[in-house]
N, C-alpha and C positions, 0 to 999 in steps of 0.2 A: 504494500500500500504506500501512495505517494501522492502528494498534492501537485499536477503538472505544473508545469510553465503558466498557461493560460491564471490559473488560480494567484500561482505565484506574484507574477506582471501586475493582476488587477490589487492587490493589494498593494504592492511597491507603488504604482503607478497612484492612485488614491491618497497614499499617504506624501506623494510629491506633490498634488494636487494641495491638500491640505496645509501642508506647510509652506506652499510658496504662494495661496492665493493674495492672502494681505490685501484683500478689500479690492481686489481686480481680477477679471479671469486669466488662466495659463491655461496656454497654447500647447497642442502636444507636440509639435517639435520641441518646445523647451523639457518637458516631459521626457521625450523621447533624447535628445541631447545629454539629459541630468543621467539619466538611471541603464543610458544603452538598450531599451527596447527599439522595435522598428517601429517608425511612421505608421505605417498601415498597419500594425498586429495591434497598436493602440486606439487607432480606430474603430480597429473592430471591437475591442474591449469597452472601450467607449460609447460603441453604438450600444453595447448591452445593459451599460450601466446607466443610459439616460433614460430606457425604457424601465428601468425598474426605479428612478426615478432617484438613485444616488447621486447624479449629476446632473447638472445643467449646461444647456451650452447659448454660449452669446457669441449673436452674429457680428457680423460686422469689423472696419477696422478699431482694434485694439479686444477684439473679440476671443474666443478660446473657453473653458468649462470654467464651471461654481460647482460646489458642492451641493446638491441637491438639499442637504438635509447636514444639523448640526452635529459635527462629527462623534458627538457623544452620545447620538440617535443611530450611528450606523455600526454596526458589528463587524468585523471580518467574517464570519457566517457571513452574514446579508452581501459581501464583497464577493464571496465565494459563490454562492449559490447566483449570483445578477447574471453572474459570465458562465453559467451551466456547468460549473465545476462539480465533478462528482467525491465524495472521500468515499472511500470503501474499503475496509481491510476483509471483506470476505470473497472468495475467489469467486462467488456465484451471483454479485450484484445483489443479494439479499432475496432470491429467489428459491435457498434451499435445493439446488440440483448440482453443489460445488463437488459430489465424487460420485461418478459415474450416476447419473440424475439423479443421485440421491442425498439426501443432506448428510452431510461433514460430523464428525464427533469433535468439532473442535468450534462449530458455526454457532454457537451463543458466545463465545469467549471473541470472536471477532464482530458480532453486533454492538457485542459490550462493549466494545472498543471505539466502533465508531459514532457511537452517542457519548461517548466520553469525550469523545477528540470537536465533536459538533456541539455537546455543552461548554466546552473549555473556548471554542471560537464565538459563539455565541456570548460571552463574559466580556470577552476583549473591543472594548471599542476603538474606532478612528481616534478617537480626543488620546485613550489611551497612551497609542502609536506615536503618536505626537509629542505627548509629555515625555515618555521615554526619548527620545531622538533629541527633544530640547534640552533635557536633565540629564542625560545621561542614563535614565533608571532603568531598569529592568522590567520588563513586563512579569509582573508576580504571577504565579501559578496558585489563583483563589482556590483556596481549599484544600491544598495538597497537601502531604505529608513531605519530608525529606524525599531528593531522591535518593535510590536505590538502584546502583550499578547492579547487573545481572552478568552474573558468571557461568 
């Protein structure tokens, strides 16, 4: 299981958004210039996030996106899920036919997984993203215990 590129981008991409709007829209060549995505892969990420209504976009010159919504309202979930990004640690897409059409002896320990990984994204908001990157801080892992290396 692994969060693609597309997932990856639209968050990077958001959180460049966020920190560089300062009360005017950014253009995604600057976007694209800051963080090394392509021109048009942010377009298309873009087209997805204005219909689910994370962004805005202003025409015109000196034109480029707004944040849809105040970044303390938007989740990485909500980032992830705009641009069709799937998580899934179960080999069967959650369909139960993960060995030979039949469900797995392992298939609740990987649902479990991906509601943990989808409650934990769902915690983390933009503003978050933000104050870590301003502060320096860490994005804390609410609720967690220590980690635990696995040997």
């Amino acid at each position: 299981m692994r969060l693609t590129t597309k997932g990856r981008f639209a968050v990077t991409a958001m959180l460049d958004l966020a920190l560089n709007e300062m009360g005017r829209p950014v253009t995604l060549s600057a976007i694209s210039e800051r963080q090394g995505i392509s021109l048009s892969y942010l377009e298309q990420l873009f087209s997805r996030l204005r219909n689910k209504g994370l962004v805005k976009s202003v025409r015109g010159p000196g034109g480029g996106y707004r944040l849809g919504k105040e970044p303390k309202a938007i989740s990485v979930s909500d980032i992830i899920r705009a641009v069709d990004e799937q998580i899934d640690a179960t080999q069967c897409g959650g369909n139960e036919n993960c060995q030979d059409d039949h469900r797995c002896m392992t298939h609740d320990l990987w649902t479990a997984l991906n509601y943990k990984i989808l409650e934990y994204l769902e915690s983390v908001s933009l503003a978050q993203l933000v104050a870590s990157q301003k502060g320096g801080k860490k994005i804390a892992l609410s609720g967690s215990k220590r980690m635990r290396s696995i040997a």
